[in-house]
N, C-alpha and C positions, 0 to 999 in steps of 0.2 A: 711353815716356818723355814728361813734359809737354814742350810747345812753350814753350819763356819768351815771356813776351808782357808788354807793359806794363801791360796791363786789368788785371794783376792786384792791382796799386794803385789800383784804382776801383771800390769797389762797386756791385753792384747797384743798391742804393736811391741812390747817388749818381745813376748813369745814368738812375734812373725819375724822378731829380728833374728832370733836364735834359732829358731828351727822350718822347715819345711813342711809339710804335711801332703801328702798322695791318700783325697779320700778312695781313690778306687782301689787303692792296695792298703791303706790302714799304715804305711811306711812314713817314721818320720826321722827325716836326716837333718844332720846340723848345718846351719848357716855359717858358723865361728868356731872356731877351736879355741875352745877355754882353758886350754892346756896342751902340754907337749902330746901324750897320751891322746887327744882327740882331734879331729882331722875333720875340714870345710867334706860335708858329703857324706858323713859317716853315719850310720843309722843306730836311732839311739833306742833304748830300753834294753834293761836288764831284766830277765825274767826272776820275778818274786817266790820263794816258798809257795805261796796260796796259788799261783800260776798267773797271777796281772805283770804288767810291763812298769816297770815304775821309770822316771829317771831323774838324775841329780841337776838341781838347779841352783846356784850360789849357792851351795855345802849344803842343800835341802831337797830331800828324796819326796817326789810325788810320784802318783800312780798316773802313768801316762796317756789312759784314757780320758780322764780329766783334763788334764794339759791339752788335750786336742780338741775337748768342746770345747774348752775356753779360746783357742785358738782359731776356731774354725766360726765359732757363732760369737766369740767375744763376752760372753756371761757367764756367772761361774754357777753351774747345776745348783739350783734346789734341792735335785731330789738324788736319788741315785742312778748312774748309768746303768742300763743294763747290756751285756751282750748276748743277744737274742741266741746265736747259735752256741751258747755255752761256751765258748773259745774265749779264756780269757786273754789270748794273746793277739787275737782277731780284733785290730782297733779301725776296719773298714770303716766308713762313716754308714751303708747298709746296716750293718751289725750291732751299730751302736744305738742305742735309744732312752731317755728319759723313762723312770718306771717309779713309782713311790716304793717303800718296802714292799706293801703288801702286791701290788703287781709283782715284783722281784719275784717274791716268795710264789707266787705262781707261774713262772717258768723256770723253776730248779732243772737240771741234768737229776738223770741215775742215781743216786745214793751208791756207794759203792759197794756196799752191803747188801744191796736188793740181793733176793734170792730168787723172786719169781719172776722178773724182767721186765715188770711193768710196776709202777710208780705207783705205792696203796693198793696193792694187791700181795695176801700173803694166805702160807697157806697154814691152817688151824689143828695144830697136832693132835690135841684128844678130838676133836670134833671130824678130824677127818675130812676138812673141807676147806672153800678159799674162801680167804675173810675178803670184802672190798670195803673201804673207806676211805676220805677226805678231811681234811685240817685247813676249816678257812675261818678266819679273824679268831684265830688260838683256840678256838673250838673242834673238838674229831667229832667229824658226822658219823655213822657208822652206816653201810651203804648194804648189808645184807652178809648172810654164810650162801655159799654157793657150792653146787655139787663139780661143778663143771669150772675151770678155768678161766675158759675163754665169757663164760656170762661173769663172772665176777670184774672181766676186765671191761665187760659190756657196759657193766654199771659203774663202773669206776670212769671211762670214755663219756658216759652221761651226766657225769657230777661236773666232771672238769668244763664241758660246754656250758651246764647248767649254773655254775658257779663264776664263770667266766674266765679260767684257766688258757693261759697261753698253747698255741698248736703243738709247740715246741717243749713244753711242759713232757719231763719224765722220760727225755730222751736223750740217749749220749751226746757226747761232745764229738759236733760237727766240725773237722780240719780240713 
């Protein structure tokens, strides 16, 4: 099912008129100055609360990821982008890639909460030990109590393959 989005009322060649795009740096500068305040050359995206690039286009804020596949392949996503290195600011065209939810949801960053430094891996206060588990299609597999750490992380490393978890899965944010 298509994602309704508003780009779909902007073409392509509208956006190639407006802006630039550098896939090797993810840098996108403006073609026109839409106002006094903006300048032929200037790089645009303002960075969002959640950490994406949005920017303004006829009085209407998008997220500038989007704006650049559509600009760069000319269709407007289906599904959700994902940016593989967790950088949401990182709009490389490498970094970028097409992902359903449930892909998404299998290459999270860190939680920032983690406490034991690996993603499903926690350690079991009465029991004295490390829990490992996984959460794939809304379901918690529960992946064993472990005495040892590093095996809990073993079997949590074996879920994710197993499961089909992204490499990138449960790791910080790469800048």
């Amino acid at each position: 099912m298509k994602r309704p989005d508003i780009l779909d009322n902007i073409s392509q060649e509208e956006l190639q008129r407006l802006f630039d795009y550098d896939p090797e740096t993810g840098v996108v500068t403006r073609k026109t100055a839409p106002s006094r305040r903006c300048k032929v050359g200037d790089v645009v995206g303002c960075r969002r609360p959640d950490g994406y690039l949005q920017v303004t286009i006829s009085g209407t804020p998008h997220l500038l990821h989007r704006v650049i596949w559509r600009l760069a392949t000319g269709d407007t996503p289906p599904e959700q982008i994902e940016h593989v290195s967790h950088d949401k600011a990182d709009n490389r065209r490498e970094n970028l890639r097409l992902a359903s939810h449930a892909e998404n949801g299998r290459n999270q960053s860190m939680p920032s909460d983690n406490t034991s430094g690996y993603i499903g891996v926690y350690r079991h206060k009465s029991a004295q030990k490390w829990v490992a588990c996984i959460r794939v299609g809304g379901r918690l597999h529960h992946l064993g109590l472990f005495a040892d750490k590093t095996d809990a992380i073993a079997a949590r490393e074996a879920a994710n393959l197993r499961f089909g978890f992204h490499p990138n899965h449960g790791h910080a944010v790469t800048a």
